[in-house]
Each structure stands twice: as structure tokens, then as C-alpha cells.
ZAMARGU-4260 file (C-alpha; in steps of 0.2 Angstrom, whole numbers, plus 5000, padded with zeros to 4 digits):
<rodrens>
0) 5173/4582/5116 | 5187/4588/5130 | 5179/4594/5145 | 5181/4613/5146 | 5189/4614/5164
5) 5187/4634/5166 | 5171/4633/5177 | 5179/4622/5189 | 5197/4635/5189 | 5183/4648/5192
10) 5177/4639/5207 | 5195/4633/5214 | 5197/4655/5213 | 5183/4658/5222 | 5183/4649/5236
15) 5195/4645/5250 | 5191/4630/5259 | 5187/4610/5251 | 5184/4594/5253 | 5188/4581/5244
20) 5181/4566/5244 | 5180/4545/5233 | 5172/4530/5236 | 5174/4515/5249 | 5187/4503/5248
25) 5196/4516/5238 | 5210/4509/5226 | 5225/4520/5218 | 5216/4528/5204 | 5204/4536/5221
30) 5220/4541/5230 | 5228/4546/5217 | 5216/4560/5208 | 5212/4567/5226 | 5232/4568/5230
35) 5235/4576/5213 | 5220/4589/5216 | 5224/4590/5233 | 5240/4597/5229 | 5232/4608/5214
40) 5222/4616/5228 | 5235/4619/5243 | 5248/4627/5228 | 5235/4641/5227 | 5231/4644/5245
45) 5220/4634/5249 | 5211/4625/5265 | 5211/4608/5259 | 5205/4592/5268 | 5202/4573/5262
50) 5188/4562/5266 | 5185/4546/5263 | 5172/4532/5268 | 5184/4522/5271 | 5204/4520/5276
55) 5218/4519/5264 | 5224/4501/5259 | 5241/4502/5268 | 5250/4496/5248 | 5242/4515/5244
60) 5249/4524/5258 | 5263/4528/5248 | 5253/4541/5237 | 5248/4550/5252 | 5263/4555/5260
65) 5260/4571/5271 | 5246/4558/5278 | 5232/4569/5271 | 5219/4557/5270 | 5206/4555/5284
70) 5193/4543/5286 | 5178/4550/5290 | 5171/4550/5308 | 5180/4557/5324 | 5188/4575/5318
75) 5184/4572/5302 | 5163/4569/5308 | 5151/4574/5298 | 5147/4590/5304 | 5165/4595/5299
80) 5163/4588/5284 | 5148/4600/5280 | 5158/4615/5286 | 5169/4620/5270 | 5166/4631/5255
85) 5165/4616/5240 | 5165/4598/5243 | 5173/4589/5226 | 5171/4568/5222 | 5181/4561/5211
90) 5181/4544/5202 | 5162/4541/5210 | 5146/4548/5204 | 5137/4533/5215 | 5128/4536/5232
95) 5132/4519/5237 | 5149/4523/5236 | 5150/4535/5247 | 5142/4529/5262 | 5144/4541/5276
100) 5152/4554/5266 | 5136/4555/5257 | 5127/4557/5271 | 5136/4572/5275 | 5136/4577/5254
105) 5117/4578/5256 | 5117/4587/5272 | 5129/4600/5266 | 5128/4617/5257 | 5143/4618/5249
110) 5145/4619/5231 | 5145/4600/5227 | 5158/4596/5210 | 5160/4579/5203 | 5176/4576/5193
115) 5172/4555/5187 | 5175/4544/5170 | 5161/4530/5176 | 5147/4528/5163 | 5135/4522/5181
120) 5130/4537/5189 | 5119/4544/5201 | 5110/4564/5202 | 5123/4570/5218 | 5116/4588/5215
125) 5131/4593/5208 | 5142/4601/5193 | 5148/4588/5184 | 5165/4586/5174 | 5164/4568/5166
130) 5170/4560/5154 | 5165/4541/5152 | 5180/4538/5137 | 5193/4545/5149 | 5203/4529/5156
135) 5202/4534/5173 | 5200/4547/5183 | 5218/4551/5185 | 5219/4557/5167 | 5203/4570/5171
140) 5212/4577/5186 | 5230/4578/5176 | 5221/4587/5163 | 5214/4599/5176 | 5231/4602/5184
145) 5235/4605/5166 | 5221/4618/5160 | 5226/4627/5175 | 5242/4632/5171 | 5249/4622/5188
150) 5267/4613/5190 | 5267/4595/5194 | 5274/4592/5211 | 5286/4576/5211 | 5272/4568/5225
155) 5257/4572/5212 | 5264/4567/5199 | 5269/4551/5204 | 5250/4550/5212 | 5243/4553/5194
160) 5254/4540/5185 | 5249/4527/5197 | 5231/4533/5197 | 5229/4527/5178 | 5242/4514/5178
165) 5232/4502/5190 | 5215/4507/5183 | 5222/4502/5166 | 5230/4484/5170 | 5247/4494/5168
170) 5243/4502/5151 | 5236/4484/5143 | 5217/4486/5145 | 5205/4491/5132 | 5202/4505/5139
175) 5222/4513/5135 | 5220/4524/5121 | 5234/4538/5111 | 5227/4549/5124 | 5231/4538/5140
180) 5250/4535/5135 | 5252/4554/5128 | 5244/4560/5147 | 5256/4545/5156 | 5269/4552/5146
185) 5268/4572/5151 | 5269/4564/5168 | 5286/4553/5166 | 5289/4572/5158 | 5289/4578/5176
190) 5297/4566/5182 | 5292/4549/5186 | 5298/4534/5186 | 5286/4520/5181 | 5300/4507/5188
195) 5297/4515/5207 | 5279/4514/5206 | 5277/4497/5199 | 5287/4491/5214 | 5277/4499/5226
200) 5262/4494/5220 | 5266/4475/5216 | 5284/4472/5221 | 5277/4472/5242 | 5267/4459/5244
205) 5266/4453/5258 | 5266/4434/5263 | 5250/4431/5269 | 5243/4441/5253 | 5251/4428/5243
210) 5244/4412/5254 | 5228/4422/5251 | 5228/4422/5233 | 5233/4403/5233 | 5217/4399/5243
215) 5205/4409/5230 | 5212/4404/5216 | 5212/4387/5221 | 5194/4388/5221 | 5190/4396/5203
220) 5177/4389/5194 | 5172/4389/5175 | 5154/4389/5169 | 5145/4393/5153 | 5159/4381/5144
225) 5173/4390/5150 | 5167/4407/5147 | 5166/4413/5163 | 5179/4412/5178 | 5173/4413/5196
230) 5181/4412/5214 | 5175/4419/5232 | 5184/4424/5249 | 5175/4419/5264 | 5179/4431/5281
235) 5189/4415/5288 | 5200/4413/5274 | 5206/4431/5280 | 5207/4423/5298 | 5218/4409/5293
240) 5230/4419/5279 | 5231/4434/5291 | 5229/4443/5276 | 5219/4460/5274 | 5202/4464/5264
245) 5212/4477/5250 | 5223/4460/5246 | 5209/4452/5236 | 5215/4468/5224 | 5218/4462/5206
250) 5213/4444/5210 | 5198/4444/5196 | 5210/4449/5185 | 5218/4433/5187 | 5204/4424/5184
255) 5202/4432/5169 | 5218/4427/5163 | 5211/4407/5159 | 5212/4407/5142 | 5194/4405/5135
260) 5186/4415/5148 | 5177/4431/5142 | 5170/4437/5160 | 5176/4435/5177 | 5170/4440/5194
265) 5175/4437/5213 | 5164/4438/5229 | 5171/4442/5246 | 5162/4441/5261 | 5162/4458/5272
270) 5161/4458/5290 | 5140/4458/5289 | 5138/4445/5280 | 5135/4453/5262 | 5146/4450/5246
275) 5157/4464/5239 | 5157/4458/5220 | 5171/4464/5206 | 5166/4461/5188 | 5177/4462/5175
280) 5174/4457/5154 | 5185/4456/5140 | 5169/4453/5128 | 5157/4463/5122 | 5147/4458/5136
285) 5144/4473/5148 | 5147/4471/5168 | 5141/4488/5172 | 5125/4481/5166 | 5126/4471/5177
290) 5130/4476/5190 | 5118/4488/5190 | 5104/4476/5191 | 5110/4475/5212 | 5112/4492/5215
295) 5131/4494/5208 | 5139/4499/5192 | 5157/4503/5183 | 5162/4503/5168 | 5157/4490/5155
300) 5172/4479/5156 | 5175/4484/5174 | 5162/4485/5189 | 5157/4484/5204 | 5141/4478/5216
305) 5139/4474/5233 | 5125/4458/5236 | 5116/4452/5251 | 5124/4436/5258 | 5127/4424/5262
310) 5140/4422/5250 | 5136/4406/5242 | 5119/4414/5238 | 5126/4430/5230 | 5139/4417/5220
315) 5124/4409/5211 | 5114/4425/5211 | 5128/4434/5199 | 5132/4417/5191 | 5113/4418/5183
320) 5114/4435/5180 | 5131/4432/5171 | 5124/4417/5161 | 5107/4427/5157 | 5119/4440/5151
325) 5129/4429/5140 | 5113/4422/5131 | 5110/4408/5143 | 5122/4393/5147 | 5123/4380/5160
330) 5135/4380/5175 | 5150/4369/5173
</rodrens>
């Protein structure tokens, strides 16, 4: 059923000042919705701030061309974040994802609204508009934008079309349905061009992302007879590419290109030692499930989860919980 977005108009034309905020590491379907709501809210009047746990991958600072986004800490401390009339998260439901931003979600009064198409979730005391079939969040907000009545901005647009381009492989996942191309299409409506936004987003890569790809896939493994592909990035591989943390992005995806292989995942080491894990399926076999054994979650062909290292640990941690999953099989 379509999410009837009038209690959230309502809200926007009640109040004056908002905050929006996504989840660490945030990638361009993140960005993307709070850019396109962030220009929904400042074309009626309003005070409008982003806040995230984290900063924006410099291949997303595209999206966010008035330099909107802030991370937060320093002028965008808790305590400011707190101060504003309705605090808004989109495409998280997840405490964990948040970080300090949650902190300052907890602490704050505001009318708390989650707009997110994740089927993992946590209770963020808030008035939720979700939709677990919606293919990324980018569709939720370009409906909303919709609902309301609102133009599309050029800058939006383009914000939204990238938001649920990259979370749907480029329009080839299984989660792409009628309602995905039809939304994408309104947006090329109002002016994109999906030629511009591919090159920013994959057309830039930079050398030392490249030598860093070469490294991990140089070390993918098979196990459960080819059924699952797996790889890891250790802190010095960054050291010796030069190459950044947000360039291991779409790297599982390639693993799960091996013909034969019905799961994927990737480790990478963070700066204390832990294991940022991305999950991905093309089976039946759910990853949210998955990941949510450790604290994480997704969706069920796409997840996320963050394990305690060291990193060779958390490799053979998921790798059992990948096998179990699969019914039992034995690393190759």
C-alpha cells in the first residue's frame, strides 16, 4: 500500500526549523534523499540543516552542491543538533547507524520522523513512513516531493535519480520494479541526464582506487563449492594504494559477479581494529539475516554489519555464519 504522505506535509507546515539526518559511511542513496528533501524544505521557508555521522565520500560531493551537509561535531555539536523544531532520518531506522547523531536523537525533543525502505529496524521514537518494497529510499522522498505538490529543482533531481540508481546496481538489481523505472523516469522528466550522473559516480575513479580494487580482488576466495565469494581490505592496503575507505564501494558487487556464486561479502578493517562487513545475495538466501545475528541489518539481498576484529577473525566468523545459512558446507 502507498504511504499516505499527508501527516508528514502537515508536519513540514507546521514547523520552521529541521534536521536532517542518515547513517555513517553514507553512500548516494543517503545524500541523495536528504538533498532532495533538503530542497523540499528550504522551497517552503524553511531552516534547514544536514547532519551526518560521518563526512561525505568526496565521488558524492557532487549531490551536495551548496556544501550543505555537515558532519557532526564542532558547529554542528550535539547540543545544536538538539536545537530544531523536527529532526528527520532517512534511509536508516538503525541506532547503530547513527552513532553520534543518535546520541543527540535520544537527547532531543524534537518531533523525530523516519522516512526509510530497510526491512531491519530499530524503535527511534519516531513517526515512521516506510516502505520495505520501495527500492531505495530515493523513490520515498521523490514520491514525497511529489504528494506535496513541489517542483523538482535541477540539483534535486539529479540527487534523487542518483539516490536509486546506485542502490539498485544501475536499474539491474532485483529489487528494480515498474515503480522504480516509472519514478526514475518522472525524474529524467525534470530533467536529468542519466549519462552526467553515471560519469560522476563511476567514470572518476581515481588511480589509487583502481590499485585498490586490484589488491582485494586478488584476494577473493570461494567456499561452499563456489557458492560464496569473499575478499577483505586490511588498513595497510589503504596505506600502500593511497586510496580512501568510501573506495572499497561496489567491490562486493564484483565478487558477486563469479559466475556460480549466490552470496558475497567483503571485510574492511577500520581504524580500531573492527570489520565493516557488506553482504550481498542473489539467492533466496537472506543477508539481512544475517547480518542481524551481529548487531547489523539491510535488506535481504543487501546488508550491512560491523564485527569485532581482528579481521581475520570476523572473516571466518561471517564465513560460518554464511555456510550455516546456506545449509552447511565446507570452505574451499
Amino acid at each position: 500500500m502507498p504511504i499516505d504522505w499527508q501527516p508528514l506535509i502537515r508536519i513540514i507546515d507546521a514547523h520552521e526549523r529541521f534536521v536532517i539526518s542518515s547513517h555513517v559511511r553514507p553512500d548516494a542513496d543517503a545524500i541523495g534523499s536528504e538533498m532532495g528533501l533538503a530542497s523540499l524544505l528550504q522551497h517552503r521557508g524553511k531552516q534547514v540543516r544536514v547532519v551526518n555521522p560521518s563526512p561525505t565520500p568526496n565521488h558524492l560531493k557532487f549531490l551536495d552542491p551548496q556544501g550543505l551537509i555537515q558532519k557532526i561535531g564542532g558547529a554542528a555539536s550535539i547540543a545544536a543538533v538538539c536545537d530544531t523544531d523536527v529532526h528527520i532520518v532517512v534511509d536508516t531506522s538503525a541506532w547503530q547507524q547513527l552513532q553520534d547523531v543518535g546520541t543527540a536523537l535520544r537527547k532531543s525533543t524534537a518531533v523525530k520522523v523516519v522516512v526509510d525502505h530497510h526491512l531491519s529496524s530499530d524503535d527511534l521514537g519516531a513517526i515512521e513512513f516506510k516502505d520495505v518494497t520501495a527500492a531505495a529510499a530515493g523513490v520515498l522522498v521523490t514520491e514525497l516531493i511529489e504528494a506535496a505538490g513541489d517542483p523538482f529543482s535541477p540539483v534535486q533531481a539529479d540527487a534523487l535519480f542518483a539516490a536509486m540508481a546506485t542502490d539498485t546496481g544501475w536499474f539491474r538489481f532485483p529489487n528494480v520494479d515498474a515503480r522504480t523505472l516509472r519514478t526514475a523516469a518522472r525524474l529524467v522528466d525534470a530533467g536529468v541526464q542519466p549519462h552526467a550522473i553515471y560519469r560522476e559516480l563511476y567514470e572518476r575513479s581515481s588511480l589509487a582506487r583502481l590499485k585498490l580494487h586490484s589488491v582485494a580482488l586478488g584476494r577473493v576466495t570461494l567456499a561452499c563449492g563456489g557458492r560464496i565469494a569473499h575478499t577483505l581490505v586490511t588498513r595497510q592496503d589503504f596505506v600502500d594504494t593511497g586510496a580512501q575507505p568510501s573506495d572499497t564501494e561496489d567491490l562486493v558487487n564484483s565478487c558477486l559477479t563469479i559466475e556460480g556464486a549466490e552470496a558475497a561479502f567483503i571485510l574492511v578493517e577500520q581504524a580500531d581494529g573492527n570489520a565493516k562487513g557488506s553482504l550481498r545475495s542473489r539467492s533466496d538466501l537472506s543477508v539481512a539475516a544475517i547480518a542481524e545475528q551481529f548487531g547489523g541489518g539491510g535488506h535481504r539481498q543487501a546488508a550491512g554489519v560491523m564485527l569485532p576484529g581482528p579481521i581475520l577473525t570476523a572473516q571466518a566468523t561471517l564465513l560460518t555464519a554464511f555456510e550455516k545459512a546456506m545449509g552447511g558446507c565446507t570452505a574451499q
